[in-house]
N, C-alpha and C positions, 0 to 999 in steps of 0.2 A: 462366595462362589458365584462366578457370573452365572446367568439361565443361558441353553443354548439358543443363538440367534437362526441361525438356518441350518437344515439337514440335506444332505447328498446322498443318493442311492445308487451305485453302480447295478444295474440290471439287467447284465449282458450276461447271466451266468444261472445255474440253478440255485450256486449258492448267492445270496448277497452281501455284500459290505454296506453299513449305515456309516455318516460321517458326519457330526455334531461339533457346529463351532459356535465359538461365542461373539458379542461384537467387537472383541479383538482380534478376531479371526487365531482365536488357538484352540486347539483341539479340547472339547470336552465329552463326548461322545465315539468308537469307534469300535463296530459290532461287526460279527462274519455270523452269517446265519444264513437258514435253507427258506426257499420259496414258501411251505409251507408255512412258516413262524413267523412273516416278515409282518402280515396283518398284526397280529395279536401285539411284536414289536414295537410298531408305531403307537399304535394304543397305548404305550407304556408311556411313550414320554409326553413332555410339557408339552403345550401349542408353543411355536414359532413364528416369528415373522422374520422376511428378511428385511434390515429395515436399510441397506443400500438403496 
């Protein structure tokens, strides 16, 4: 299983979308969640870097 390489957060909304790719750029993460849960979300996952 690849780790994910970089994370995307659309954060124009109350709710948010997270978007987790790997460095093949394919999806391995992709979550819809509320403003209040997005902290503790992050929290969840691995560190990333992007390494473009």
């Amino acid at each position: 299983m690849s780790l994910i390489k970089a994370i995307g957060i659309d954060l124009a909304k109350p709710i948010f979308s997270i978007h987790g790719v790997d460095t093949h750029n394919k999806c391995k993460s992709r979550k819809t969640i509320k403003r209040n849960k997005l902290l503790a979300e992050i929290a969840k996952l691995p560190p990333c870097i992007n390494l473009n």
